[in-house]
N, C-alpha and C positions, 0 to 999 in steps of 0.2 A: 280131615281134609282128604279127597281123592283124586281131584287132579291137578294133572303133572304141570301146568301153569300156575295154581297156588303154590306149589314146592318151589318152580323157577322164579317167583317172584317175592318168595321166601330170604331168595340166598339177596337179594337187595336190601334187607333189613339189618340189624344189628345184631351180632354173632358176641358167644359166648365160648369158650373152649375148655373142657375139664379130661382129664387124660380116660374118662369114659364113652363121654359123647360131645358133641356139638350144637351147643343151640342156637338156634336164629330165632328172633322175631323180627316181626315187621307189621306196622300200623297200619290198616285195611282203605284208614282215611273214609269209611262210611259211617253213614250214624248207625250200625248195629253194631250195639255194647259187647256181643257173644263174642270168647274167647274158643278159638279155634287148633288144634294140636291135629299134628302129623308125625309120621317116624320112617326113616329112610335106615335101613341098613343093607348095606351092599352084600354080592358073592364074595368078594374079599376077604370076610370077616369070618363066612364057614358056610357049611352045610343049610341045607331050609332048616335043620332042627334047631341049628344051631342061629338063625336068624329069627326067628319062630319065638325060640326064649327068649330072648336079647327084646323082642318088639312087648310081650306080652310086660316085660321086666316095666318096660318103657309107661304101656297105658297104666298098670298100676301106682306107677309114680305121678305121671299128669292127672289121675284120677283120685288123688292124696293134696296133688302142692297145687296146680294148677288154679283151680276154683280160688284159694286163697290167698297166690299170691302172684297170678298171672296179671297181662297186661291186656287191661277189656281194651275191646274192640281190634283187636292183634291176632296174627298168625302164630302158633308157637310150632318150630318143628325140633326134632330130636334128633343129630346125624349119630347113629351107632360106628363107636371104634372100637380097632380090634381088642383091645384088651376090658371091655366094658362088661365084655359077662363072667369074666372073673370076677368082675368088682364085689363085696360085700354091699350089698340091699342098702344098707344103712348110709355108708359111705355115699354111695349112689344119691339116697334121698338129700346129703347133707349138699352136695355137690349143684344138685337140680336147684333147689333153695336160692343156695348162694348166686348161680348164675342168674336167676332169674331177679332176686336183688340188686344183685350189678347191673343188668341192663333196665330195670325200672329207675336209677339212678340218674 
């Protein structure tokens, strides 16, 4: 996703909350099946370098869980918090999972 009215219309779907990041989905309501991912991390959080990882950390997770356990025809976005790039990878993955079970629920 690139723009800023999918993200706005993003925050109308259903939210997930994990002490790394935030996720929203929301149901696109057309018939294309394609599951769609975004990632928002603000200057709040740090440095471009320090957002930069943080995003990069992001697509190799939705490029792992996504595809298997997203929600077709959905917006999926990722809100980065501050303490998210400390997180351990794993932890991380285990968190994205379970969120995304909880709101296919």
């Amino acid at each position: 996703m690139r723009k800023r009215a999918d993200f706005l219309a993003a925050n109308s779907g259903k939210r997930a909350s994990t002490p790394g990041f935030i996720l929203l989905v929301r149901d696109r309501k057309d018939a294309d099946p394609s599951m769609r991912v975004g990632f928002t991390v603000t200057k709040k959080i740090g440095g471009a370098v320090v957002r930069n990882r943080m995003k990069r950390r992001f697509r190799a997770l939705a490029r792992e869980i996504v595809p298997a356990k997203g929600v077709a025809g959905s917006d999926h976005v990722m809100i980065g918090r501050a303490n998210g790039i400390e997180r351990d990878f794993e932890l991380l993955r285990s968190e994205f999972a379970n969120a995304l079970d909880r709101l296919r629920a």
